[in-house]
C-alpha positions as CSV (number, residue, x, y, z in Angstrom):
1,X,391.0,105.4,157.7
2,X,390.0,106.8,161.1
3,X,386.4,108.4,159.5
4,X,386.1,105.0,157.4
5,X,386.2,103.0,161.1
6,X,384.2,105.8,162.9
7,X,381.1,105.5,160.4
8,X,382.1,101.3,160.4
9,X,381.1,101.8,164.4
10,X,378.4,104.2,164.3
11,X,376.7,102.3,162.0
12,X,377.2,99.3,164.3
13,X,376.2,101.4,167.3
14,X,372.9,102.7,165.4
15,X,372.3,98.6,164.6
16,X,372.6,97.6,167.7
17,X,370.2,100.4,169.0
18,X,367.5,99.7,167.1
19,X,367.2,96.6,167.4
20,X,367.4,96.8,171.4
21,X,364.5,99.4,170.5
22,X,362.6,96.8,168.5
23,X,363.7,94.3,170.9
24,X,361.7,96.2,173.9
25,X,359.1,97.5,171.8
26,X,358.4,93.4,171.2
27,X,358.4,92.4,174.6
28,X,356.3,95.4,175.7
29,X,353.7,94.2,173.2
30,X,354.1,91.1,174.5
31,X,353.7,91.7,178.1
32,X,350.9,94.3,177.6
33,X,348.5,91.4,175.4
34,X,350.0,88.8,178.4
35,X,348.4,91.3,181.3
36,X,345.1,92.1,179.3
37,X,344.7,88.4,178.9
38,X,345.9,87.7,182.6
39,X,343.5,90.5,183.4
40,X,340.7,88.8,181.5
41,X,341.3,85.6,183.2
42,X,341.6,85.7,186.6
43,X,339.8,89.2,187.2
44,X,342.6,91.5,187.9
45,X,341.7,94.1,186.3
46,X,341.0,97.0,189.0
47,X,338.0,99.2,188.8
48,X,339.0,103.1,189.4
49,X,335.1,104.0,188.3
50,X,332.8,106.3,190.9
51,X,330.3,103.5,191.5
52,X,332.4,100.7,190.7
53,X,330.1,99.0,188.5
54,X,332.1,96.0,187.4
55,X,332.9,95.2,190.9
56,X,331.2,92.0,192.7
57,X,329.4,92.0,196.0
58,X,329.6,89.8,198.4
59,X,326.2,88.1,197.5
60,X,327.4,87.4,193.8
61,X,330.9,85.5,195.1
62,X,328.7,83.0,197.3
63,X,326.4,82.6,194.6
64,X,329.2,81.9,192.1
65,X,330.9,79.8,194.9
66,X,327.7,77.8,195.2
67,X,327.9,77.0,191.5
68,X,326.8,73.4,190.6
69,X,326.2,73.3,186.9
70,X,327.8,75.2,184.0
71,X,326.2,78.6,182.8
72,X,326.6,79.6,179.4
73,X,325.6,84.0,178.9
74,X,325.2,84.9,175.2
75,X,325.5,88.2,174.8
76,X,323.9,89.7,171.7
77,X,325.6,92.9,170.8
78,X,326.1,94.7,167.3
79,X,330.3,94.4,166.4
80,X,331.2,97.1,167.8
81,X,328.5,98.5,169.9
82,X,328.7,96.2,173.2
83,X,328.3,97.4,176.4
84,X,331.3,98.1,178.0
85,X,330.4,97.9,181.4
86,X,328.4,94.8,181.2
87,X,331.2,93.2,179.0
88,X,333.6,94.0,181.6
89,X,331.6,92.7,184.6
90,X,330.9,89.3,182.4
91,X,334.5,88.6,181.9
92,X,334.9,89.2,186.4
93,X,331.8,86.4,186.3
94,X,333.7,84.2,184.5
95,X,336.8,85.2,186.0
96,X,335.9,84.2,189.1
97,X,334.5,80.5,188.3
98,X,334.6,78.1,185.9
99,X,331.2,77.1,186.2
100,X,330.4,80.2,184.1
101,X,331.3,81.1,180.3
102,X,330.3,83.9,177.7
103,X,330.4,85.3,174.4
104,X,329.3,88.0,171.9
105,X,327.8,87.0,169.4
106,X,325.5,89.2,166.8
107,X,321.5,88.5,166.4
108,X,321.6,88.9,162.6
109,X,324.7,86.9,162.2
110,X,323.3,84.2,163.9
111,X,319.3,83.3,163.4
112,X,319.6,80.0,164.9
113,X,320.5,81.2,168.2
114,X,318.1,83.7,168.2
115,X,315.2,81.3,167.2
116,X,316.2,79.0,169.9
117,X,315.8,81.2,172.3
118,X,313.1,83.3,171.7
119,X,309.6,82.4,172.9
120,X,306.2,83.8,174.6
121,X,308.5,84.7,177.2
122,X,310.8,86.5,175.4
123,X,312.1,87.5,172.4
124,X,316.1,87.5,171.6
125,X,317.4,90.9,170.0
126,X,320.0,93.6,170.1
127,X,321.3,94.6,173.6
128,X,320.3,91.5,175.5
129,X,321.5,88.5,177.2
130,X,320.8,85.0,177.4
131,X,321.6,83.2,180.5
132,X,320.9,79.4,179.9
133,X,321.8,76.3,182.0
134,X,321.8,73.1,179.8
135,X,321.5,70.7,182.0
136,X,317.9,72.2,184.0
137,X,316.5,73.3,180.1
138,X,316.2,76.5,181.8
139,X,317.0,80.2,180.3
140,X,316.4,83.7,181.4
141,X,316.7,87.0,179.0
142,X,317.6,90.1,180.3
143,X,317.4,93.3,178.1
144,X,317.5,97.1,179.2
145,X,314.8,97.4,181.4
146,X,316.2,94.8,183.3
147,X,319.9,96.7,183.8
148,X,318.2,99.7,185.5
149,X,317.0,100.3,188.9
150,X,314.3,102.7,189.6
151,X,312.9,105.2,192.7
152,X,309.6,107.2,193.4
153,X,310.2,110.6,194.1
154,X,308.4,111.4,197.3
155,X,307.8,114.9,196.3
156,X,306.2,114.6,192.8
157,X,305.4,111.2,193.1
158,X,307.0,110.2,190.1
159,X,309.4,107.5,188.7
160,X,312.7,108.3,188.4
161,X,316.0,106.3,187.1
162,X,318.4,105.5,190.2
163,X,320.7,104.0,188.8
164,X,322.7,100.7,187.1
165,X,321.5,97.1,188.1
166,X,323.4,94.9,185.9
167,X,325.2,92.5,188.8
168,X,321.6,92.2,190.7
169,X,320.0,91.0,187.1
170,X,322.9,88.9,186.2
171,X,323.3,87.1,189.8
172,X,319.4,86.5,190.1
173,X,319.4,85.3,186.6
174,X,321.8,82.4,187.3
175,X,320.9,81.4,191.0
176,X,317.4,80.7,188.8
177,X,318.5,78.6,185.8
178,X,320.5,76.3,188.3
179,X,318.4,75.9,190.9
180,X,317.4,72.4,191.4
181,X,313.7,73.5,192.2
182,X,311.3,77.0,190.7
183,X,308.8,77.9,193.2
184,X,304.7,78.0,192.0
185,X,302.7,80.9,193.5
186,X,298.9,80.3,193.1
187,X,297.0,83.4,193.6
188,X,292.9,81.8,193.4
189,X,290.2,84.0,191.6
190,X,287.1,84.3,191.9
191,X,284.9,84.9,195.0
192,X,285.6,89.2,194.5
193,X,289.4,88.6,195.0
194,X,291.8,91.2,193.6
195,X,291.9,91.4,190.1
196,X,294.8,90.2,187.9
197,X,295.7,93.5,186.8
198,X,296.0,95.0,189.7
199,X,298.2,92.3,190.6
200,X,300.2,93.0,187.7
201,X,303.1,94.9,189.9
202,X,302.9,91.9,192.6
203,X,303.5,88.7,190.0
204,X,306.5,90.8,188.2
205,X,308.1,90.9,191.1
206,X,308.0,87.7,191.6
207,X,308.6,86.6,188.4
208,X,311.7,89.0,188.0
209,X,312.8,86.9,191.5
210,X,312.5,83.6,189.3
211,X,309.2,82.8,191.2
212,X,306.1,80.9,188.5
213,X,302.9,82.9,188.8
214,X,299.8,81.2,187.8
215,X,296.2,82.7,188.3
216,X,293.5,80.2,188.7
217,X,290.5,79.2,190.3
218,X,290.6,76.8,193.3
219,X,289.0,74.0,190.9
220,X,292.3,74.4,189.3
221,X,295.6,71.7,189.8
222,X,296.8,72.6,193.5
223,X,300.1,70.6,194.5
224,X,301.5,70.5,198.3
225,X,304.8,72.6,197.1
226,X,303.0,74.8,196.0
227,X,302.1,78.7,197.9
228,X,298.1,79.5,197.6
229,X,297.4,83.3,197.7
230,X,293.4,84.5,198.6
231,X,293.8,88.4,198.1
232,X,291.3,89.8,200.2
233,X,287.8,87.3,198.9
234,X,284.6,89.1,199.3
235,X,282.4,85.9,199.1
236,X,282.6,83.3,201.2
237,X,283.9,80.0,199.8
238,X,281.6,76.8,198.9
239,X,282.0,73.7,201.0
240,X,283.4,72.1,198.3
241,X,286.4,74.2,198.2
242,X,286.5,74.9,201.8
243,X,287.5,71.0,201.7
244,X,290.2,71.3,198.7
245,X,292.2,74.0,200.4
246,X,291.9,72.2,204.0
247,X,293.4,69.4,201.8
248,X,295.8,71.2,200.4
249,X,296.9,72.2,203.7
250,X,297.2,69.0,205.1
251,X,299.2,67.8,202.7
252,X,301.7,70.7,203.6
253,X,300.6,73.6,201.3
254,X,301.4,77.0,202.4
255,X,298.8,80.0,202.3
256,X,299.3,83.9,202.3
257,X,295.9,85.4,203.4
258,X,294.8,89.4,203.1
259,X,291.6,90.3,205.0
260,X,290.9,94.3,204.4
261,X,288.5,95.9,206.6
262,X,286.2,96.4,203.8
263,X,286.3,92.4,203.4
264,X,282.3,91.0,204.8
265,X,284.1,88.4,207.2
266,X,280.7,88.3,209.2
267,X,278.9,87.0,206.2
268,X,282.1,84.4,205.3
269,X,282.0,82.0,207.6
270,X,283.8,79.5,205.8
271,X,287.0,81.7,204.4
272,X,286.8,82.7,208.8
273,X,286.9,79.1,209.6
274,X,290.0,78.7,207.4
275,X,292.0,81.8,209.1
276,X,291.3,80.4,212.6
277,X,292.5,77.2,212.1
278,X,295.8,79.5,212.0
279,X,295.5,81.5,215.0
280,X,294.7,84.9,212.5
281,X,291.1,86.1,213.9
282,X,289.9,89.6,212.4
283,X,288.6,92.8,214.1
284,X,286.3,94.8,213.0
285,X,287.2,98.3,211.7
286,X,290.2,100.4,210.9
287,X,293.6,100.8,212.3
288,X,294.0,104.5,213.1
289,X,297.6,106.4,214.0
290,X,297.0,109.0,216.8
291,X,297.4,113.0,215.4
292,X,299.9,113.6,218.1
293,X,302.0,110.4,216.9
294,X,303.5,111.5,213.7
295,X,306.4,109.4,213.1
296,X,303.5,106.5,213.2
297,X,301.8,107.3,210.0
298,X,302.5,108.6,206.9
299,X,301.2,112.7,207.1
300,X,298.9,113.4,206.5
301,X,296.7,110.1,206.7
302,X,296.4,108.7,210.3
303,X,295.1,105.7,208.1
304,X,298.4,105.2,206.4
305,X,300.5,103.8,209.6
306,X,303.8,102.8,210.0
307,X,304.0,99.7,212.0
308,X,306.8,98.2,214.3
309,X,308.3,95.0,212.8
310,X,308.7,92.4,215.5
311,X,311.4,90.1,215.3
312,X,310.0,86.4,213.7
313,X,311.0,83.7,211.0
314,X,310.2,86.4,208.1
315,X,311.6,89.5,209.4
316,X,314.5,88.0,211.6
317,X,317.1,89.0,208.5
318,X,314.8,91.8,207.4
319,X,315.6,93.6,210.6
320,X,319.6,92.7,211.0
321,X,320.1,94.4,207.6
322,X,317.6,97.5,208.0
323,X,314.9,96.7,205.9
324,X,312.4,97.4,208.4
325,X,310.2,100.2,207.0
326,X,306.8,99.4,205.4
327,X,303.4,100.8,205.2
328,X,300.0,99.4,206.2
329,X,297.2,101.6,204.3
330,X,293.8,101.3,205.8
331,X,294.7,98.1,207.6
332,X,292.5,96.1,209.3
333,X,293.4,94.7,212.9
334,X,293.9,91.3,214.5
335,X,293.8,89.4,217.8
336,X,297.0,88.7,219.3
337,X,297.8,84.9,218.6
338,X,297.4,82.7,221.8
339,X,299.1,79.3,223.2
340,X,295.9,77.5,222.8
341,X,297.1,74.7,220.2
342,X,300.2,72.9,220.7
343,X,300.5,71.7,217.2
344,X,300.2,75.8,216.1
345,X,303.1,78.2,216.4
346,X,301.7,82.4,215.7
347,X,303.2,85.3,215.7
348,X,303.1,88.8,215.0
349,X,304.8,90.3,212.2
350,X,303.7,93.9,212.2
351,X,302.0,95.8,214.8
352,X,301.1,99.4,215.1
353,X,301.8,101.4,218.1
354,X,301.1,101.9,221.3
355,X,298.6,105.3,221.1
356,X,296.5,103.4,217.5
357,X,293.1,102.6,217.9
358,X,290.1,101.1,215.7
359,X,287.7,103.1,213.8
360,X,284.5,101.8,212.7
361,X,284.5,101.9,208.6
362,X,282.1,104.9,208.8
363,X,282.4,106.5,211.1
364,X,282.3,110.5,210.9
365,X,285.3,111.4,211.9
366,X,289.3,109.4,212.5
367,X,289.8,111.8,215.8
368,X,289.8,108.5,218.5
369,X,285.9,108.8,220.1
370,X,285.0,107.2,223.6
371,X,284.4,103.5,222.8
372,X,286.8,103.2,220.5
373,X,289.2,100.5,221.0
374,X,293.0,101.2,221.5
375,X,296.3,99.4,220.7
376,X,298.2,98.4,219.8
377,X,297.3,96.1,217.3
378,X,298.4,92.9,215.1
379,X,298.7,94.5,211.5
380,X,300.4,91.0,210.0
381,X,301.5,87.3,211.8
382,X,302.6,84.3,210.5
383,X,301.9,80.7,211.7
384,X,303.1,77.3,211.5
385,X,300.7,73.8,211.9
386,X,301.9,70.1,212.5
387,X,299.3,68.5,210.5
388,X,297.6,65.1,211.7
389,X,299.7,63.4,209.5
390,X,303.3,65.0,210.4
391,X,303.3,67.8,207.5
392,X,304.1,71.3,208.6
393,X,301.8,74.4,206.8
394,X,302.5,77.8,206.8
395,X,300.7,80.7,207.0
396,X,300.7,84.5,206.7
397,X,298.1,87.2,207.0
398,X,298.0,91.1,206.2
399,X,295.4,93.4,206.9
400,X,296.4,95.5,203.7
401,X,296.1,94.1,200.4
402,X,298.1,97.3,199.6
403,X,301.4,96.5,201.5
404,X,302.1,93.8,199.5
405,X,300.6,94.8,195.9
406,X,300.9,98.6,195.7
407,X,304.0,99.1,193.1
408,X,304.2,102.6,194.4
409,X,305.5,101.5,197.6
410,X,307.7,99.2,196.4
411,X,310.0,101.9,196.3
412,X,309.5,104.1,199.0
413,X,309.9,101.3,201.7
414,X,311.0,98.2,202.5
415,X,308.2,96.1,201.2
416,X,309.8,94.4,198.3
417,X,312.5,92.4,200.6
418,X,309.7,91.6,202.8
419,X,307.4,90.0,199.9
420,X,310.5,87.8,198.7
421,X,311.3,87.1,202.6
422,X,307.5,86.3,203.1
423,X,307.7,83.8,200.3
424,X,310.5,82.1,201.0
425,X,309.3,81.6,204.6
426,X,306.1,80.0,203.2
427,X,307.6,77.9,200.9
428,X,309.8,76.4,203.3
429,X,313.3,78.2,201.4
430,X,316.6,79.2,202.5
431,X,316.3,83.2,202.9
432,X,318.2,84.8,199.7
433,X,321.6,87.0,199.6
434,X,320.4,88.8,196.3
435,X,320.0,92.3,198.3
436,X,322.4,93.6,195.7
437,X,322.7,97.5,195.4
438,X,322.1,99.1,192.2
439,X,325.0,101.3,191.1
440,X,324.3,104.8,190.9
441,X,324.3,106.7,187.3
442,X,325.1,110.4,188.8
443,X,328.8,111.1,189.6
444,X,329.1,112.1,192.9
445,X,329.6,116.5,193.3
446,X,332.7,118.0,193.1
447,X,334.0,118.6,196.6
448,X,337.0,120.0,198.6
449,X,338.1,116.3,199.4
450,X,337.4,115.5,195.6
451,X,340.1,117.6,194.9
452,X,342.6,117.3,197.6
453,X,344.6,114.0,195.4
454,X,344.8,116.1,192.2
455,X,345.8,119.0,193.8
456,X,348.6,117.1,195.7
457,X,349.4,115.6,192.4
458,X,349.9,118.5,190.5
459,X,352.3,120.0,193.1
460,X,354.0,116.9,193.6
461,X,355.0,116.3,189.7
462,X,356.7,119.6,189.0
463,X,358.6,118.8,192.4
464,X,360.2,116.1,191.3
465,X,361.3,116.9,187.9
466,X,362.8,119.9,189.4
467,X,364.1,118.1,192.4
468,X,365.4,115.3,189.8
469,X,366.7,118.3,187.3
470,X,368.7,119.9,190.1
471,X,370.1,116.3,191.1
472,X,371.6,116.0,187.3
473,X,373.1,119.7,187.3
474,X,374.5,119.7,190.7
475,X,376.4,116.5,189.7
476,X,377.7,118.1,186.4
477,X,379.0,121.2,188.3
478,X,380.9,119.4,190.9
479,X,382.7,117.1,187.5
C-alpha cells in the first residue's frame, strides 16, 4: 500500500515538474520573441561591434528629428542573403521615428517594383535600396558602391577601401527625397572651359550630395536659384552673354569663378569685367611656397601650397570642426578685396603665407629672384552684392581649378567639405550636418588593454564557482 501511494506521488511530483518546466520554457519563448520585437521597435538593441556600425550619429538623429514627410526604404535582398548590418541599422532608422518605414522584399519576386523604380538613373537589382518619398515624387537608389568609403594612399598613390558608409548614404539619401527644394548647378561650356569629363569627379560629388548637375552653354535656360559655374574660360565672352549673366546676377543668381594663371585674362576683358564687379581682380603669375617653408607646400613642389583658411561665411564651420586642410596647385594670386563699394561685402578665403611670392609663368627657375613679388597672397574669396533692385548675389573665386575638381585630393584633404560648404554658401542654404564618419572594416590590433576584460573574466568565473562551491560544502559540514 505504501509503494502503491509512493509511485501515486512520484508520479504526481514528476507531473507537476514538467509542466512547471513547460510552463517556463513557454514564458521564456514568450519573453525572448517580446524583447526581439521590443528590440525591433524602439531601438534597444545594444551594439557590442568594434566600429559600431549600426549605431546613429548625432547628424542622423537631427535629421530624423527634422522629419516632415514619410519615407518608405525597399530593400531588395535575396531570402536569405540580406545584409545584416544594413538590416540592423534600418530597423534603428525606423526605430527612431515614425516618419520612416522599410521592408525586404526580393527583385524577382516582385517585377513591378523593380520596373517602377528603375530608370536612366538607376536601375533596381539585388543588394540595393530604394529610398522614396511619395509625396515629393522623389527616389534615390543606393547599391554597393555607395555603402563603402574610400582613401588614397599617400605613399603609392593608390585607392584603397577605408571602410563602411552605410548611415552617411542612408541619411543623405533621405534629407534629399524630403527636401522641399534640389539645388541646380550650371557649369557653362564653351569659351575653352574645362571639359565635362574632367569634371566627371566634381558633378558626382555633387550629385551623390543630392545636388542637379546640368552642363550647358550660357544660351541655355538660366533661372535666379540657380549656381553658374565658369571653370577657368580661355576666351573672353561675347557681349551678348556678358549681358545674360549680368542678368542673371541681378536677379540674384550665384556664380563660382576659377581663374588659373594659365587663363589669358589680359585678352578677356569682358569675363575681367564680370570678376571685378565682385571685388576678385587677378595677378599675374604663380603662387610660389618658399624652400625653407616646408610645412607650406606639399614636398617637393613649392607650386603645390598649403594655404591658411581665414575664418568667413564658407569656412566658419569648416574650421570649428577641423576640416581646414586643402591644397592650391599652381594657383594663381589675387588682390586683397577693398571697402570701396558699400553695396559689396569680400573676403578672403584662402591665402598662402607669409614668405610665398609670384613667379612669372616661365620663368627659369621657382627659387624667389629680385623683382619678384612677395606675399602673402589671396588664393580664394568670396563676396556678396545688394543688387539695384534689393537681390543679394554671391560669389566665389579660386585660383586652382584643381582644388575643387581633382578627385585625387578629394581624399587626402579637406576639399570635399569645402565644395559642399562652398555651395551651400552660394546658394543661399543652411550649412549641412551630414559630416558622418565612415565605419572602419579592419578590427582594431590585439593589445594589452584588449585583453585586460577577458583576462579578468576568466579569473573571475572559476572564482566564483569555487567560492560558491565552498559556500554549499561548508554549509553541509556544519548540518
Amino acid at each position: 500500500m505504501k509503494n502503491q501511494m509512493a509511485k501515486t506521488s512520484g508520479r504526481k511530483y514528476r507531473g507537476m515538474s514538467i509542466g512547471i518546466l513547460a510552463a517556463v520554457l513557454a514564458a521564456l519563448l514568450a519573453l525572448s520573441i517580446a524583447a526581439t520585437a521590443l528590440e525591433n521597435r524602439y531601438g534597444w538593441r545594444q551594439d557590442y561591434s568594434y566600429n559600431s556600425i549600426t549605431t546613429h550619429s548625432e547628424a542622423t538623429r537631427a535629421i530624423l528629428e527634422s522629419l516632415n514627410r514619410p519615407v518608405h526604404i525597399y530593400a531588395f535582398f535575396a531570402r536569405n542573403q540580406e545584409d545584416k548590418p544594413l538590416t540592423e541599422l534600418l530597423n534603428r532608422y525606423a526605430a527612431a521615428t515614425p516618419m520612416v518605414t522599410w521592408e525586404l522584399t526580393d527583385p524577382a519576386l516582385n517585377p513591378t517594383l523593380v520596373t517602377k523604380f528603375s530608370d536612366t538613373a538607376g536601375s533596381v537589382e539585388y543588394d540595393t535600396l530604394v529610398v522614396y518619398c511619395e509625396e515629393t515624387g522623389r527616389k534615390r537608389i543606393l547599391n554597393g558602391k555607395d555603402f563603402l568609403a574610400w582613401e588614397t594612399d599617400t605613399e603609392t598613390g593608390e585607392y584603397t577601401l577605408s571602410g563602411y558608409a552605410y548611415e552617411r548614404a542612408v541619411t543623405g539619401a533621405l534629407k534629399y527625397v524630403t527636401q522641399d527644394r534640389v539645388p541646380r548647378v550650371v557649369i557653362a561650356q564653351g569659351h575653352g572651359t574645362v571639359s565635362e569629363s574632367t569634371l566627371s569627379a566634381f558633378s558626382s560629388l555633387l550629385t551623390e550630395n543630392h545636388y542637379d548637375v546640368v552642363f550647358q552653354k550660357l544660351s541655355g535656360e538660366l533661372n535666379p536659384d540657380d549656381l553658374l559655374i565658369f571653370f577657368n574660360p580661355k576666351t573672353d565672352l561675347m557681349e551678348s552673354e556678358l549681358k545674360r549673366v549680368t542678368d542673371f546676377a541681378a536677379a540674384g543668381g550665384s556664380l563660382l569663378f576659377t581663374c588659373d594663371y594659365d587663363a589669358p585674362i589680359a585678352s578677356m576683358p569682358n569675363y575681367a569685367s564680370l570678376l571685378r564687379s565682385y571685388g576678385f581682380i587677378p595677378k599675374e603669375g604663380v603662387v610660389t611656397a618658399d624652400k625653407n617653408d616646408t610645412g607650406s607646400y606639399a614636398e617637393p613642389y613649392q607650386t603645390y601650397v598649403i594655404p591658411e583658411m581665414l575664418v568667413a561665411d564658407v569656412t566658419y564651420d569648416l574650421i570649428a570642426f577641423n576640416s581646414y586642410t586643402v591644397l592650391t596647385p599652381a594657383s594663381r594670386a589675387f588682390e586683397a578685396p577693398e571697402d570701396t563699394d558699400r553695396n559689396l561685402t569680400a573676403e578672403i578665403l584662402l591665402q598662402s603665407g607669409a614668405t610665398s611670392y609670384l613667379k612669372k609663368p616661365n620663368a627659369l627657375t621657382q627659387m624667389k629672384e629680385a623683382g619678384d613679388e612677395e606675399g602673402p597672397f589671396a588664393l580664394a574669396l568670396q563676396a556678396k552684392r545688394v543688387t539695384e533692385d534689393g537681390y543679394i548675389t554671391r560669389a566665389a573665386v579660386f585660383g586652382s581649378t584643381a582644388t575643387l575638381t581633382e578627385e585625387q585630393l578629394y581624399t587626402m584633404t579637406d576639399s570635399q567639405q569645402l565644395i559642399i560648404r562652398l555651395m551651400e554658401y552660394l546658394l543661399d542654404m543652411n550649412a549641412s550636418d551630414l559630416n558622418i564618419m565612415a565605419r572602419s572594416m579592419l578590427r582594431p590590433e590585439l593589445s594589452v588593454e584588449s585583453n585586460r576584460f577577458g583576462s579578468v573574466l576568466i579569473t573571475a568565473l572559476p572564482l566564483a564557482v569555487l567560492f560558491a562551491a565552498l559556500t554549499v560544502l561548508i554549509r553541509r559540514r556544519n548540518r
